[in-house]
DRENSE-31350 format. One record per atom (N, C-alpha, C, O): x, y, z; residue in one letter. Coordinates in steps of 0.05 Angstrom, whole numbers, padded with zeros to 5 digits, always signed. Layout:
<recs>
XYZA...
</recs>
This chain:
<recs>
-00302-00051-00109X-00306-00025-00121X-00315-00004-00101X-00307+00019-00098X-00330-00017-00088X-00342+00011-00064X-00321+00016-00041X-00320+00037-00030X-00306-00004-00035X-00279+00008-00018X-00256+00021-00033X-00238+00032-00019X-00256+00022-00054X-00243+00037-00076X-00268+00059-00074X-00265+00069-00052X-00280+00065-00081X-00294+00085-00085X-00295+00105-00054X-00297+00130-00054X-00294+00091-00034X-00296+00099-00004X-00267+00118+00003X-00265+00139+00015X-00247+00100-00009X-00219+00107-00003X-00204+00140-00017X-00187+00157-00011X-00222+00135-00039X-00206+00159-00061X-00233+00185-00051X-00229+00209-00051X-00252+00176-00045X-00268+00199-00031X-00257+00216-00008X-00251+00240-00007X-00254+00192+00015X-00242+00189+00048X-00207+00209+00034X-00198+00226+00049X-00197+00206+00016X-00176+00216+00015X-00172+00248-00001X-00152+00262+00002X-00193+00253-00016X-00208+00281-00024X-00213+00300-00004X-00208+00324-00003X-00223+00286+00013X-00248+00299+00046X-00212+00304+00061X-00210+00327+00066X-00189+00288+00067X-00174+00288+00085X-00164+00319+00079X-00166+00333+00100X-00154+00332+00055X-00146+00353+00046X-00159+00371+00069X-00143+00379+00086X-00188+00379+00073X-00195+00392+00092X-00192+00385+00124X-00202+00398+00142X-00177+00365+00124X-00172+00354+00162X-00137+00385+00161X-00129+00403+00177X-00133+00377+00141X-00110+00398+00146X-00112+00430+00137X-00097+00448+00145X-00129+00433+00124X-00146+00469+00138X-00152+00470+00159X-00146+00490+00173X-00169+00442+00173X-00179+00466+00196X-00166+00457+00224X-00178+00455+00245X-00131+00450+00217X-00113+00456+00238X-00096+00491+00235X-00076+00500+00245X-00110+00498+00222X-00097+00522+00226X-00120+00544+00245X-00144+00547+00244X-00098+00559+00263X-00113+00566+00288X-00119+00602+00282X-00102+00619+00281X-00141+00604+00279X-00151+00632+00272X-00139+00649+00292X-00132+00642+00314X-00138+00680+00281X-00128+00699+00302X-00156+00707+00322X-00175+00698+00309X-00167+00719+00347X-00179+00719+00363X-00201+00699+00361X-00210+00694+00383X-00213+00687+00343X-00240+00677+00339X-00242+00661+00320X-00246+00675+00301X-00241+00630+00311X-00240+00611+00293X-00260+00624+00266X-00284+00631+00265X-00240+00623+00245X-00249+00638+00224X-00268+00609+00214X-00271+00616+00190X-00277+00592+00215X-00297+00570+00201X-00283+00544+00206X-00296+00524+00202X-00256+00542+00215X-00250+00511+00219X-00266+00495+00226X-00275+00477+00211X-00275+00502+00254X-00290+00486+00269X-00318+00472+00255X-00329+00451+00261X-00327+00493+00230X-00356+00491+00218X-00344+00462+00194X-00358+00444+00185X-00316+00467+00189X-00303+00448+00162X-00318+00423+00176X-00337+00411+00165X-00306+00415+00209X-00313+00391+00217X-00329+00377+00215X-00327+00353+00209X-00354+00392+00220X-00380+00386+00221X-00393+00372+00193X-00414+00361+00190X-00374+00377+00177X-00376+00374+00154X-00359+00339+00147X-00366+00316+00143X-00344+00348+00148X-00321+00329+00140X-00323+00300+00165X-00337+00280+00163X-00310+00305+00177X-00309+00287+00202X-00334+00263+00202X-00327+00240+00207X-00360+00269+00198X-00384+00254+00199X-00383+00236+00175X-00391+00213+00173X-00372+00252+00156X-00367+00240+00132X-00348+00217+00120X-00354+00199+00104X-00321+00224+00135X-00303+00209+00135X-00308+00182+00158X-00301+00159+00152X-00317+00186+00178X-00325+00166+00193X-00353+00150+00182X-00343+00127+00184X-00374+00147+00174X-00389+00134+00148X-00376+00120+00131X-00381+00096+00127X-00352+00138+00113X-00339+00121+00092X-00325+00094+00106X-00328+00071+00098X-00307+00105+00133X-00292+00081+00140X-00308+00055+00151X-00304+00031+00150X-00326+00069+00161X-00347+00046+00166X-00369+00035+00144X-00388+00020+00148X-00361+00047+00118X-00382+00036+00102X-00356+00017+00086X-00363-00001+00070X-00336+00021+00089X-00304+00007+00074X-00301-00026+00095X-00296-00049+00091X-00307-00012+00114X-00296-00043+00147X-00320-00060+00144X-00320-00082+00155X-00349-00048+00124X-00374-00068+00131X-00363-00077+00096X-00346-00094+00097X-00368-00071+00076X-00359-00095+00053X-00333-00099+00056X-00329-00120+00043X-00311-00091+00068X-00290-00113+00080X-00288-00136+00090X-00272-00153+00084X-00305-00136+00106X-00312-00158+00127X-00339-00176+00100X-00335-00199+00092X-00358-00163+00093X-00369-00183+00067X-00351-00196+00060X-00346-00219+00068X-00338-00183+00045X-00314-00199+00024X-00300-00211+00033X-00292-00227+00017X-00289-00213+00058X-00274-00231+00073X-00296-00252+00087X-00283-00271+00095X-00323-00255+00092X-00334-00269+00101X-00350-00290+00072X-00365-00309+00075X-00342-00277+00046X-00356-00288+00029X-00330-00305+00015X-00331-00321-00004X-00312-00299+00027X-00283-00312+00010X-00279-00353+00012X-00277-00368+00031X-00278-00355-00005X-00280-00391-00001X-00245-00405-00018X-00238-00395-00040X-00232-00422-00009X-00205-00426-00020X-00215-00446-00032X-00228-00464-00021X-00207-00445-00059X-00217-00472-00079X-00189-00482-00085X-00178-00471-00104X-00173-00501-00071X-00136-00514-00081X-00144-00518-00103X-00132-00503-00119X-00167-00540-00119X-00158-00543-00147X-00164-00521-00170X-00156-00528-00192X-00176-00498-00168X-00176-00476-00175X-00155-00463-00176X-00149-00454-00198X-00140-00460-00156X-00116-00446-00154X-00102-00462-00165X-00089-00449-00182X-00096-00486-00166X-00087-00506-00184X-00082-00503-00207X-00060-00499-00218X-00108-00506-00219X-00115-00505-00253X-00100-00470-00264X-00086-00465-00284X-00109-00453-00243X-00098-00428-00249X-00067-00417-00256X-00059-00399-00271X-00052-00439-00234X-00015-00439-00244X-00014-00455-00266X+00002-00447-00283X-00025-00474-00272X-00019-00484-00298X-00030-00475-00329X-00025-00488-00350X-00045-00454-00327X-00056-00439-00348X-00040-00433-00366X-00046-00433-00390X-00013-00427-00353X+00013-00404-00379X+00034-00436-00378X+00055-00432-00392X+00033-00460-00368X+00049-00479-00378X+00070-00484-00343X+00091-00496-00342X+00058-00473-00325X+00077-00469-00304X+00094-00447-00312X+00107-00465-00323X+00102-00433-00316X+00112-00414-00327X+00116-00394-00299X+00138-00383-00293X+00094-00391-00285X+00098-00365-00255X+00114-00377-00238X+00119-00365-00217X+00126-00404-00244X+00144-00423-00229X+00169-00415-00232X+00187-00420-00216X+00173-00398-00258X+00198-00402-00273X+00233-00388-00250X+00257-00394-00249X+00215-00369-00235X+00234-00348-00225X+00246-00370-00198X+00270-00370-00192X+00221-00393-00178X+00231-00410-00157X+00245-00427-00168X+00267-00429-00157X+00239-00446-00190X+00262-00456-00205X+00288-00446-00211X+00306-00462-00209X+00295-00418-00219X+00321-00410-00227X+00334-00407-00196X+00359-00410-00193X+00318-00401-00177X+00326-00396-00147X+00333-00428-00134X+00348-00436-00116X+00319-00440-00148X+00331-00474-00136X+00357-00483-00151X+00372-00499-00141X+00360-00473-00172X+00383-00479-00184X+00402-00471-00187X+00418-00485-00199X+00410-00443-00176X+00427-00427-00172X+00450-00434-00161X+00473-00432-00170X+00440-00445-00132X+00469-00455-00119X+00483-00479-00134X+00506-00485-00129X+00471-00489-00147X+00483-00510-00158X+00502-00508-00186X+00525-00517-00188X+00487-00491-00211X+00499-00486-00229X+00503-00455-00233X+00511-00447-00255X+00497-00434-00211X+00499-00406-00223X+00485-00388-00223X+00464-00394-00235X+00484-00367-00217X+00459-00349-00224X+00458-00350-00250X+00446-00367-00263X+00475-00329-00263X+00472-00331-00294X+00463-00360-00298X+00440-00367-00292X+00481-00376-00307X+00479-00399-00312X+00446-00409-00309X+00432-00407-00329X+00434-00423-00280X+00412-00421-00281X+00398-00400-00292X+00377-00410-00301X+00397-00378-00296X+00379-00351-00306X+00374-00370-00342X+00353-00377-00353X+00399-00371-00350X+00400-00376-00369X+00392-00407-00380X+00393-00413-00404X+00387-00420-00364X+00375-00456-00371X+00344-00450-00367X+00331-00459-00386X+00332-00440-00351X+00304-00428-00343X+00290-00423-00367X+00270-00433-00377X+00313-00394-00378X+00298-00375-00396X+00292-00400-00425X+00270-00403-00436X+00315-00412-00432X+00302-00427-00456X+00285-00445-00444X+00264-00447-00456X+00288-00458-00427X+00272-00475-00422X+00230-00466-00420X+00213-00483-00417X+00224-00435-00423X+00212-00418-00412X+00207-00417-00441X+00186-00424-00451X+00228-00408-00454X+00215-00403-00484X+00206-00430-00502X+00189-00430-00520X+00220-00449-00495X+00215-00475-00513X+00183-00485-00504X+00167-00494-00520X+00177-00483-00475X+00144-00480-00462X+00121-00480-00482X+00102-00493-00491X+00135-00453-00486X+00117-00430-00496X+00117-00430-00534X+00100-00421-00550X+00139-00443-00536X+00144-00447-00578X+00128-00477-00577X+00113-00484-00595X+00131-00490-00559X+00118-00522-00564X+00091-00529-00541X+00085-00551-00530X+00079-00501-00536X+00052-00503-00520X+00061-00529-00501X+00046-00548-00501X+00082-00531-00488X+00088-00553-00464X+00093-00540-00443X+00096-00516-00444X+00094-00555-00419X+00110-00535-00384X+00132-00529-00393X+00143-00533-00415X+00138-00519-00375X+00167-00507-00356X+00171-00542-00350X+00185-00556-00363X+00152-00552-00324X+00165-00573-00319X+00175-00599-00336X+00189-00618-00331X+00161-00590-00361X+00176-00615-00377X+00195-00609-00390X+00213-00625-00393X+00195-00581-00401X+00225-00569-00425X+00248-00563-00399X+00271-00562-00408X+00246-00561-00378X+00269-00560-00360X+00280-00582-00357X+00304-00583-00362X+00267-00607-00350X+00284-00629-00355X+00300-00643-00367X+00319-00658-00361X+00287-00635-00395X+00297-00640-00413X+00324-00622-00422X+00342-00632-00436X+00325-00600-00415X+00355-00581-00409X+00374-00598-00398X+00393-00608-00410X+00368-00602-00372X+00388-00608-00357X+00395-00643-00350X+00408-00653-00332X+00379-00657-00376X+00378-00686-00376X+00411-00695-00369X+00420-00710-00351X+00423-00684-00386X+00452-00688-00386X+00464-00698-00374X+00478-00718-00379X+00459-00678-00343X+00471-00673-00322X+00467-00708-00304X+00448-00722-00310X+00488-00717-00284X+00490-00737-00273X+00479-00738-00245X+00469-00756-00232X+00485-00715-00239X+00468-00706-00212X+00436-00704-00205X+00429-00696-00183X+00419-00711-00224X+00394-00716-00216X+00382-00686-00211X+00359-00682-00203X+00404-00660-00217X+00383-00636-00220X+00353-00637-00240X+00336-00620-00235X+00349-00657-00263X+00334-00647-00272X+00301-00664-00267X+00280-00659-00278X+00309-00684-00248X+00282-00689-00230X+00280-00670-00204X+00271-00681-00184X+00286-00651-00202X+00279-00637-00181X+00266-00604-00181X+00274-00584-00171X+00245-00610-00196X+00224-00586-00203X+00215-00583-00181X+00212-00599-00162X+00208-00548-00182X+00198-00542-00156X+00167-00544-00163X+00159-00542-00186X+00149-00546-00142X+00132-00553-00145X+00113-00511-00132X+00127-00494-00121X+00085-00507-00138X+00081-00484-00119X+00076-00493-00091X+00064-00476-00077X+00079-00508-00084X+00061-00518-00047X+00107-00511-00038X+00114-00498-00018X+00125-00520-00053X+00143-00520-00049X+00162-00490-00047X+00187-00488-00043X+00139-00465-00052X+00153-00435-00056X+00130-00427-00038X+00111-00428-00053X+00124-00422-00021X+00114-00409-00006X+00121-00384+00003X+00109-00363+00003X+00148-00391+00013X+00167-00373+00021X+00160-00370+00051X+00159-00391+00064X+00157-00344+00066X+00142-00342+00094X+00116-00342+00095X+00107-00335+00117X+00101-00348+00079X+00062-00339+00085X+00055-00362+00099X+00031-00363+00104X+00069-00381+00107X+00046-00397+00144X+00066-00384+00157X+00052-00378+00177X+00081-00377+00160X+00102-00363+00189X+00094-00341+00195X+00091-00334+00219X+00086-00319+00162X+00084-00296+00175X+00048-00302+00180X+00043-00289+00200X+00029-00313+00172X-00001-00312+00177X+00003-00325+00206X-00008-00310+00222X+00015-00347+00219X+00016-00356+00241X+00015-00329+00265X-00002-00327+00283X+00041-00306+00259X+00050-00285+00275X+00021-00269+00278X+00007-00262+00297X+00020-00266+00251X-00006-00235+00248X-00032-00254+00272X-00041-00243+00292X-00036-00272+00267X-00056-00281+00282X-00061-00288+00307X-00084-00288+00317X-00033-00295+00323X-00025-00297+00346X-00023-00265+00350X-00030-00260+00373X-00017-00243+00337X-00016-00221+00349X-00041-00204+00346X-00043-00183+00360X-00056-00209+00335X-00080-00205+00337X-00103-00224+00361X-00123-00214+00372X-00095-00247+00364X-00097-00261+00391X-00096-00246+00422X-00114-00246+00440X-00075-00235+00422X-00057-00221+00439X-00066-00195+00444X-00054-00182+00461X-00092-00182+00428X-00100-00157+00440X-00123-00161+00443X-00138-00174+00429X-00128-00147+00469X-00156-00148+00481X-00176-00139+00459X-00171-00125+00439X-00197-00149+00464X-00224-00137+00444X-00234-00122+00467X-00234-00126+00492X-00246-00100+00448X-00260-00060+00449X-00287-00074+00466X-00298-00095+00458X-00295-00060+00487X-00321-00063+00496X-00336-00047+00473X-00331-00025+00463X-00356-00063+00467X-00381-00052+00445X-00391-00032+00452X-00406-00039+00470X-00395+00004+00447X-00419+00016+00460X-00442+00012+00434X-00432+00013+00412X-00463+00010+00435X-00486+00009+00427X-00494+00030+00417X-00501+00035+00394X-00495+00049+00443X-00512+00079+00448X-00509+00095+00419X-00488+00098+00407X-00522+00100+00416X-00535+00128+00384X-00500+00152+00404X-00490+00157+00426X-00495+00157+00373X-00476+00170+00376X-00485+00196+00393X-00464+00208+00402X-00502+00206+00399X-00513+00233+00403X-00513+00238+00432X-00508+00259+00443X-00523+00211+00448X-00517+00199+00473X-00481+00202+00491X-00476+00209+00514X-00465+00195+00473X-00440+00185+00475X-00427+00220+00480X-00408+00220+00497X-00432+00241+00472X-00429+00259+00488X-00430+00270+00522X-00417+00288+00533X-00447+00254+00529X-00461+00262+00552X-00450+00231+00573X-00454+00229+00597X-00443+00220+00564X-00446+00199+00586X-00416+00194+00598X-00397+00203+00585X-00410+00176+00629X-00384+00175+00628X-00368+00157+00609X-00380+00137+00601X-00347+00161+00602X-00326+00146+00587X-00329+00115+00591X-00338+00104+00611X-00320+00102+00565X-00324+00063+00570X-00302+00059+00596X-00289+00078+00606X-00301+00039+00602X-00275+00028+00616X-00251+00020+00602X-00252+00007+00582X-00225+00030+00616X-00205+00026+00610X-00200+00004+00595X-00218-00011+00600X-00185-00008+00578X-00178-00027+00568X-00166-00045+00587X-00173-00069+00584X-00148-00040+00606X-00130-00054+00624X-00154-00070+00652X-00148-00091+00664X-00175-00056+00655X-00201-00063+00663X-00215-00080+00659X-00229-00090+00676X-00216-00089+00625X-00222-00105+00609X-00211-00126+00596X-00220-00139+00577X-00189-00129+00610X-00165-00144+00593X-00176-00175+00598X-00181-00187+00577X-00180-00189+00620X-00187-00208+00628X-00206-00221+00612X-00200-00239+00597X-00237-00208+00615X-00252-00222+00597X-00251-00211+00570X-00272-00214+00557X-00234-00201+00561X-00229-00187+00532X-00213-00213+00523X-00214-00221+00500X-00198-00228+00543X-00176-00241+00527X-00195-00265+00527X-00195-00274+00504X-00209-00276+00541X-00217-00296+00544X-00242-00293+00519X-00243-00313+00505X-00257-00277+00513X-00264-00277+00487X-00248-00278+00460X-00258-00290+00440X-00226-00267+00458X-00216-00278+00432X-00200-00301+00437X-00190-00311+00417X-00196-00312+00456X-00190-00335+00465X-00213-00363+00448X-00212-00381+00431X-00228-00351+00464X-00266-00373+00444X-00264-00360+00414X-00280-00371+00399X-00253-00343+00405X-00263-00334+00376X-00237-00349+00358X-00238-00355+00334X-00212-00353+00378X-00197-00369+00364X-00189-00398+00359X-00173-00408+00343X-00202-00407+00376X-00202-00439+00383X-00228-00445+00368X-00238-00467+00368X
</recs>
């Protein structure tokens, strides 16, 4: 709720980032004063959004048989759409669309699965389509390929030298070091943060 609350604020406040690009005739009619205002403000929110971000991602725990119990709540039923997609090449889009959907409704008239009223559809058949329910570990789709990439590419960029210093300081002093300066033991730390 408070990164929701941070975001629709942070996006109220942005309206004035685009007043005070407009450039006064001899002498800045108050832009400059908008900043002082805004800017301190919006930088707070994002840093008050990246600290319960990081909560909520540090408080997050994966329960499989939870997630478990949770697809089987409506009868398997959120299965229904990888099922019609497993069966397609074989008997049809329509066709499968159409063995799914009763099978989907009979679920749901006799409080039973998907995986049991589907088989019973396609018992008929000699080909053994109707032992071959998809399972959810079996629809994934890309989420380890693409979580593999995001993480290796996040791997792959150096980490920010920390400044510490009270913002008020950071005026006055010289600039951090380059990133390309830092690259070495930058990598070698998320190197240890990922192993």
């Amino acid at each position: 709720e408070l990164i929701l609350g941070a975001a629709g604020t942070a996006g109220a406040l942005a309206s004035a980032l685009l007043r005070i690009q407009e450039a006064g005739h001899e002498r800045a009619a108050g832009e400059w004063q908008v900043e002082w205002q805004v800017l301190p403000q919006l930088a707070v929110l994002a840093g008050t959004a990246v600290h319960e971000a990081t909560t909520l991602v540090e408080g997050m725990r994966v329960d499989p048989d939870r997630m478990r119990a949770n697809l089987a709540l409506d009868g398997g039923l959120v299965m229904a759409e990888a099922q019609m997609i497993a069966l397609a090449p074989v008997l049809g889009r329509e066709h499968a669309h159409d063995v799914v959907y009763e099978a989907a409704t009979r679920a749901r008239a006799t409080r039973s699965t998907l995986t049991e009223t589907l088989p019973e559809l396609l018992a008929h058949r000699a080909d053994g389509l109707a032992d071959r329910a998809v399972a959810a570990d079996d629809y994934l789709g890309d989420a380890v390929r693409t979580t593999q990439a995001a993480v290796a590419a996040w791997a792959a960029v150096p980490a920010l030298e920390v400044d510490e210093r009270p913002l008020s300081e950071l005026a006055t002093v010289e600039p951090v070091k380059s990133r390309a300066s830092n690259s070495c033991a930058a990598r070698s730390a998320v190197r240890e943060v990922t192993t």
